[in-house]
N, C-alpha and C positions, 0 to 999 in steps of 0.2 A: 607568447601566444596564450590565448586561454586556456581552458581546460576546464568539462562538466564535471564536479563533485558528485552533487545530487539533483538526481532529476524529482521536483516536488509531485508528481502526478504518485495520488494514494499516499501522501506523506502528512501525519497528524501535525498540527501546528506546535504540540509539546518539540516534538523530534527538531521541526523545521529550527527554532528558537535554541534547543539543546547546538547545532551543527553551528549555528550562529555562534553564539559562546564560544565555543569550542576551536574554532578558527578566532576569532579576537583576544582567547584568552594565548593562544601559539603565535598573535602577531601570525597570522597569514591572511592576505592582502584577498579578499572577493569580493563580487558584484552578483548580484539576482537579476533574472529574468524574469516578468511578469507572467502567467496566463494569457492565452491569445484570447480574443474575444470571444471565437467558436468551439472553444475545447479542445482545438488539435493540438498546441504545447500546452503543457500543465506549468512552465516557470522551473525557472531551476538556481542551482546554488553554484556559480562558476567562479575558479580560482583565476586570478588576474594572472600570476606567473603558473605555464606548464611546470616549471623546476619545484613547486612548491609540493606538486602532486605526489610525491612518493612518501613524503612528510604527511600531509593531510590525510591521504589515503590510509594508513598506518594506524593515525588519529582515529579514523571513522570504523576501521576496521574494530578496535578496541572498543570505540561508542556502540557498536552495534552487538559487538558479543555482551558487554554488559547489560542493554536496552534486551534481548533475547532472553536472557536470564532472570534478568525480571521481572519481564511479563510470564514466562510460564512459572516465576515459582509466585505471583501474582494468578494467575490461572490454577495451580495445584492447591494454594489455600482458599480460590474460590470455589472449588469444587469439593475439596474438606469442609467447607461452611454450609455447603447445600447451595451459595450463591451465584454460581455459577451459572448462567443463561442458558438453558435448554432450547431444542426445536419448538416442545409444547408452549415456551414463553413467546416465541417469535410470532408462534401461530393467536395464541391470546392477544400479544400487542397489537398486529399487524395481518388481520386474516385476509383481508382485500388483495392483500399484496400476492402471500402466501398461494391465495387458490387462483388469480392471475402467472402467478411463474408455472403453478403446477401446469394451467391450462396451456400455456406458451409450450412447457416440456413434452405437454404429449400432442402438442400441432408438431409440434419438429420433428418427433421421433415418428410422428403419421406420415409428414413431407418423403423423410430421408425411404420407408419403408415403402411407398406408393412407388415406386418403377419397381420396384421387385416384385411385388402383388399385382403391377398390371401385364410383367413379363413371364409369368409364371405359368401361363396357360399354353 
């Protein structure tokens, strides 16, 4: 019976391509599942044999401690360089975005706070 490796939802297509490999270079047997059309499954990366799962799993775990380590020591010499992306860049590239979330955060936080402020009397 099958068995989900990786579920693709939030997965960069570096990685997706990397796990790819990584099972054809171990000769272990998968199939992918597409995206649905509405966004409710993201697609995933499923082992043909359950029995293969404790092998693959093992594989992935090692993929992902090394894939970890080198993004932040990728992250620690971008922030040694100065290049590392700040709030104020996010807010320079993207301020439309930026001052719609802020506004979104304080409707919400106004939402969650209104039965308290109207029971308080």
């Amino acid at each position: 019976m099958a068995k989900l490796l990786l579920n693709l939802r939030n997965v960069p297509d570096d990685e997706a391509d990397d796990v790819r490999a990584m099972l054809d270079a171990n000769r272990i047997a998968f199939y992918e599942t597409q995206p649905s059309r509405w966004g409710i499954s993201h697609g995933g990366i499923w082992l043909n044999d359950a029995d293969d799962h404790p092998k693959a799993r093992t594989l992935m775990d090692g993929y992902q401690a090394e894939r970890r380590e080198r993004a932040r020591a990728d992250r620690e010499r971008e922030q040694r360089e100065g290049t590392a992306e700040r709030f104020v860049d996010v807010v320079r590239r993207d301020p439309l975005r930026v001052l719609l979330s802020g506004l979104a955060i304080a409707l919400l936080l106004g939402l969650m706070a209104l039965p308290a402020w109207l029971l308080r009397g």
